[in-house]
TORPAZA-838634 format. One record per residue (C-alpha): residue in one letter; y, x, z. Coordinates in pm, whole numbers, plus 50000, padded with zeros to 5 digits. Example, Ala and Ser with C-alpha at 12.3 -4.5 7.8 and 13.67 -1.06 7.14 Angstrom:
A495505123050780
S498945136750714
END
This chain:
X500005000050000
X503125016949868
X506155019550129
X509365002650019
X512645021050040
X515975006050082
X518345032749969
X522655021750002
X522505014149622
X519294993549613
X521074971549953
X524384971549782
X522794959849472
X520684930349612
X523474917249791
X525384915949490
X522494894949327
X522724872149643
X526374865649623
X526294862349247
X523634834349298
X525454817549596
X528484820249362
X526764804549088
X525704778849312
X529024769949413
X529874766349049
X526984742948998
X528544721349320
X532384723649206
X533104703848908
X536524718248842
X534814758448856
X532014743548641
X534654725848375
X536254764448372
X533414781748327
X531504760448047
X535564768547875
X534884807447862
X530934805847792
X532144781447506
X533524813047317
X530654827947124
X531814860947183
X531384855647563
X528054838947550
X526514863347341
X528284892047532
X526464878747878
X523514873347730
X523484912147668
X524704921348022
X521884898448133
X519204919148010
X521334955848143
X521704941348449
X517654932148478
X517204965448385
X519434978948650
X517724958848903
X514214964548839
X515615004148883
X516994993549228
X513624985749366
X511895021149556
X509025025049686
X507575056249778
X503825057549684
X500775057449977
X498555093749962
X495485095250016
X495075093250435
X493395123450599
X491045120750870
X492415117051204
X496205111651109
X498475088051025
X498855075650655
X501145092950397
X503165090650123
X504765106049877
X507855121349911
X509375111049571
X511175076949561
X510075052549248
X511415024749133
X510004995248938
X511955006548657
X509835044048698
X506395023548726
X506425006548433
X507855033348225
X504895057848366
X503805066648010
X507315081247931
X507635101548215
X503965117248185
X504935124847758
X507435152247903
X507275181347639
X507555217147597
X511555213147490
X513865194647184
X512045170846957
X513845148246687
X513045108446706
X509975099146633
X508955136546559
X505245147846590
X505755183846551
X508655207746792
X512505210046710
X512455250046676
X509995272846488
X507345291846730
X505295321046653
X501865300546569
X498175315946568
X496735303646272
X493235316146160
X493395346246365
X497135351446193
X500555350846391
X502455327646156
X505895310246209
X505755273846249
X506585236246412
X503915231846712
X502305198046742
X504335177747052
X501785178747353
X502265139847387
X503685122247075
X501825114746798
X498655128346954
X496435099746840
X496665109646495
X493945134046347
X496295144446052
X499675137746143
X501015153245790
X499735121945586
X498865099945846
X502465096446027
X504665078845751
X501935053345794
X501235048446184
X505155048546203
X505705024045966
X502494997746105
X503714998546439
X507344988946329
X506644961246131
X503844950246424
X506734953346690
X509174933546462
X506414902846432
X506444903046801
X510014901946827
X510274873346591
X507714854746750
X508954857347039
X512594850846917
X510894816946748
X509514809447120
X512714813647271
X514284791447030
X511914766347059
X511974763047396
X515934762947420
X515754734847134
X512974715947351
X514644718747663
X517914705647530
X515974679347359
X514964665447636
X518004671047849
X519364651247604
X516774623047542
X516734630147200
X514314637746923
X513604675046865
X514354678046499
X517814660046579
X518414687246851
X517124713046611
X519214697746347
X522604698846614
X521724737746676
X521814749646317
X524774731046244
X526164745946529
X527184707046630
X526684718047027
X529324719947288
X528114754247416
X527644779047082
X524034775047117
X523084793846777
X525044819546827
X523204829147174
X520064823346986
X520784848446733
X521794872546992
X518574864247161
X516824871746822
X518504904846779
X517564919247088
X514204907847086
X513784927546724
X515394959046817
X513054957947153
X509644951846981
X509284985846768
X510815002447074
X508354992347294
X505644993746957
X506515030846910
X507595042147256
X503715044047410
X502955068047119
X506465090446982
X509785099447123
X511335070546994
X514935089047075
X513125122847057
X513645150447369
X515875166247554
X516555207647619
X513785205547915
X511445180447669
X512525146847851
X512575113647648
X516005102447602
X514665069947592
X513595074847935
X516855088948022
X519305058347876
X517425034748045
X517415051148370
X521435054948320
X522045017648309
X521645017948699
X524505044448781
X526585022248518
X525984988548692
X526695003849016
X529305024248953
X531154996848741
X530314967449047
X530534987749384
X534005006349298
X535434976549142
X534294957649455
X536014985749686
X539034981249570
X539584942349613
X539584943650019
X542734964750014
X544284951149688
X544224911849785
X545184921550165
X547974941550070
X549244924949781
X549094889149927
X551284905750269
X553454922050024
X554564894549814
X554184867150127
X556244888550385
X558524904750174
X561324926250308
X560264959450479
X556534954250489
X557224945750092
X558884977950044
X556474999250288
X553374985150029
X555384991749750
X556225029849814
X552465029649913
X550735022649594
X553565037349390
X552865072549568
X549275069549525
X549625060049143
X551915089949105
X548915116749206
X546925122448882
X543475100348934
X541165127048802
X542165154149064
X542595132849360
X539005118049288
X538195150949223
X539175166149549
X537585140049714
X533985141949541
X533705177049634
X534535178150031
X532085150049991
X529675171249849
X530605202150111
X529215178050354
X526435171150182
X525225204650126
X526165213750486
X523515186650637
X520535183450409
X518495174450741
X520685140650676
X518035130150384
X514165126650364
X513935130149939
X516495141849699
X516835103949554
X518285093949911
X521095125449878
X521595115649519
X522175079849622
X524925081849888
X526775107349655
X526925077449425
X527705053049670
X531015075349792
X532045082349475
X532195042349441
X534195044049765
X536615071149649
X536765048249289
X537805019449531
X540645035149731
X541775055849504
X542415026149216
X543444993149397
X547164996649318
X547314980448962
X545484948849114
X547964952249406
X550874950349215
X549764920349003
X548714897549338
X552324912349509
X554234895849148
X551804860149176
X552414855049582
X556144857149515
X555854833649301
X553074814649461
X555344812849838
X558104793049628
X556254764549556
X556234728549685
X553084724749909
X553744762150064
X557304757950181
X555764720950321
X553174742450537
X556034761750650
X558034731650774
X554864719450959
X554754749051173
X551454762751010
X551284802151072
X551764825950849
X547854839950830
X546434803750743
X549044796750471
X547734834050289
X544144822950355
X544304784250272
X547394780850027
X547874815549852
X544834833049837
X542484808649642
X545794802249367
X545124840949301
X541964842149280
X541884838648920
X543794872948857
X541314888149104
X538264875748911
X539964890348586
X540694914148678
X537274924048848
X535704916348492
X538274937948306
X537644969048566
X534134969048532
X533964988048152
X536855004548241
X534705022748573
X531865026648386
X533905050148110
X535125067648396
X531935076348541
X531525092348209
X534635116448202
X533665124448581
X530535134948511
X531985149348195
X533925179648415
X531345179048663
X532445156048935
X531085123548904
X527295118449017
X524515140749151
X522855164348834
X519625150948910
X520975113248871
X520555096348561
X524055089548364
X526005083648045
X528335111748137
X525795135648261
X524035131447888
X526985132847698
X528245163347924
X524515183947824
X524875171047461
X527985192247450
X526375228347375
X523625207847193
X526215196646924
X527305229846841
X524135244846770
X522775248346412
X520495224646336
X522525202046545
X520595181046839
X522555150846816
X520325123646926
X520935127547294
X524765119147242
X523895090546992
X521645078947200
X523825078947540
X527055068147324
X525085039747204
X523995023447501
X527215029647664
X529135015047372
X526854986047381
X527554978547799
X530944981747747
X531824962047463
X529884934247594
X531444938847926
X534754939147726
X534184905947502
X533094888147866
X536134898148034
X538014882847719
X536434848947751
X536664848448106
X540544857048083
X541104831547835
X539234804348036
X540894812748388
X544704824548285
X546514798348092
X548894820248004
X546774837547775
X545494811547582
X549274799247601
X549634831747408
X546724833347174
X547554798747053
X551534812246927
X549994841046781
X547464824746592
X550574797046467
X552804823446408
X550094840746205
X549204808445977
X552554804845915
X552994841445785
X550284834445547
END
């Protein structure tokens, strides 16, 4: 029986998940929320975009699970286990980690990156060595390969169109009879795209993912389906593992910085006067130190520490972990001022109106009119900007990591790739598949996270649909 491990991350992470669905649930109760939110997922864009952060985020928390595996007990003690910390993530891509090879190999290469000095019928000959792992099942890989390749491609893309078709189906079924309606006339609705929520679009989204996943997983159990690293590592392996350290690094410091940006702001612009000036010179000093060297500084007499008092940690995941989680911190109270300033602007505006100055004539104090009056008319701004942050952090990670400063080496992440790709594009041949691959993926999380954040703007701040509805007259009438 493996031994579960609860490292800050994996408890942060869960009680995200937990607030997320009590959130949701709130939704489901409050018709007004739910009439807001069925606004932005009515935007294509949106939908689809969520759909994709959906299936990151499941990836993210199936890496969030650790358990550290049971050894085999000895007589007379106590049972062990391993010292390494897995995740689910790590168990089910066991195959991947166990294909490690000897160093570079391109995508979907049998044969090494670099000629090797071969022994060949008793002859030292230069030549590609056969990868250890990849394409082992073949008994001649030189005719054999264009073939295997090209099977298990077009058997992965008939399982991702089947199982596109199922999930069509069953999204046509289910709103047939939501609907009490026959199924051809819902089926009908959906390719006419006569639905209130863009229901084809999500399904072609659905589609798409579901074909570029089945030759991945066809071809991953047998070739480097994004070839090797310097040290012979699937990049694969290494892209997925780096959604985690963008999830949590894009939540957790976006999270740190609301509890001083909504206290602050919401005294500011409520109080006014000299604790309004006090806040201002605050976050106007802290905006005027450069980000990258003030997080900077901070990361590494965090990691002084850290090396100081490595009795503080049982495995190297654990020590890896909390030097995530305080460079989340650092994120947080180092970039709540631009969030700050825009609640400070909305309670001054806010404290002017109608059923605030009533409170005030009724006696009612000062903290319950922020709590019960002003707070939940912000909230809006809070959530966008939350949802705007989030690709924002996760880009940031990357630079950090880029100079050296963002997460522990041994940690999975977009930056770290991109930051060993460097000498690896300069080389001749060129190795570029471990920036394409991290670019990629990171491009992917963040324009999705991106599109979201636009939907969820337009649906909360009526400003900005105020604004998007000139722009769009004003450009008809150009025309």
């Amino acid at each position: 029986m493996p031994k579960f491990v609860f490292l800050w991350t994996d408890a942060v992470m869960l009680l995200l998940v937990l607030g997320g669905l009590l959130y949701a649930w709130r939704v489901a109760r409050n018709p007004e929320s739910r009439r807001t939110w069925r606004k932005a997922l009515r935007a294509a864009p949106a939908l689809c975009s969520a759909l994709v952060l959906l299936a990151f985020g499941s990836v993210a928390l199936l890496d969030s699970l650790h358990f550290r595996r049971a050894l085999g007990p000895a007589e007379g003690q106590s049972q062990a286990y391993s010292p390494r910390a897995e995740s689910v993530l790590d168990a089910l891509l066991a195959r991947q980690f166990e294909m490690r090879e000897a160093t570079y190999s391109r995508p979907l290469a049998w044969q090494g990156f670099a000629k090797q000095s071969l022994l060949v019928d008793g002859r030292t000959e230069r030549g590609y060595p056969r990868l250890q792992h990849a394409g082992t099942h073949l008994a001649d890989p030189a005719t054999q390969w264009a073939g295997d390749v090209t099977r298990r491609t077009f058997a992965g893309l008939a399982a991702g169109a089947l199982a596109a078709l199922a999930m069509g189906a069953a999204a046509v079924g289910w709103r047939a009879g939501a609907g009490r309606r026959p199924f051809s006339q819902s089926l009908r609705e959906v390719l006419r795209n006569e639905t209130d929520l863009p229901v084809r679009a999500a399904l072609l989204t659905l589609a798409v993912m579901a074909l570029l996943a089945g030759p991945v997983i066809a071809l991953m159990g047998h070739y480097h389906v994004f070839g090797t690293d310097r040290t012979g590592n699937d990049v694969l392996l290494q892209a997925l593992k780096s959604v985690r350290t963008a999830f949590v690094i894009g939540t957790l410091a976006t999270i740190a910085t609301l509890p001083l940006a909504i206290v602050f702001g919401v005294v500011a612009g409520y109080f006014r006067g000299w604790v309004d000036d006090l806040i201002q010179y605050l976050y106007t000093t802290l905006s005027s130190v450069p980000n990258v060297l003030l997080i900077a500084a901070c990361v590494l007499m965090v990691q002084v520490a850290i090396d100081k008092h490595p009795e503080w940690f049982e495995t190297g995941a654990e020590r890896a972990d909390i030097r995530l989680l305080l460079l989340c911190l650092v994120l947080g109270l180092t970039g709540w001022a631009s969030l700050c300033r825009l609640l400070r602007a909305e309670t001054l505006k806010v404290r002017e109106l109608e059923y605030v100055q009533a409170a005030t004539a009724f006696g009612i104090g000062p903290l319950r009119i922020m709590a019960r009056h002003i707070l939940p008319n912000v909230m809006h701004l809070v959530l966008i900007t939350t949802v705007l942050e989030f690709s924002a952090l996760i880009l940031y990670e990357a630079v950090l990591s880029y100079v050296g400063v963002g997460v522990d080496p041994s940690m999975n992440s977009y930056g770290g790739m991109i930051n060993l790709a460097r000498s690896e594009m300069s080389r001749d041949p060129v190795v570029w598949w471990s920036f394409a691959a991290a670019f990629g993926f990171m491009v992917t999380l963040v324009l999705a996270a991106n599109l979201f954040a636009d939907g969820v703007r337009d649906a909360f701040d009526p400003r900005s649909r105020s604004l998007r509805a000139r722009a769009l007259l004003a450009a008809k009438a150009v025309s």
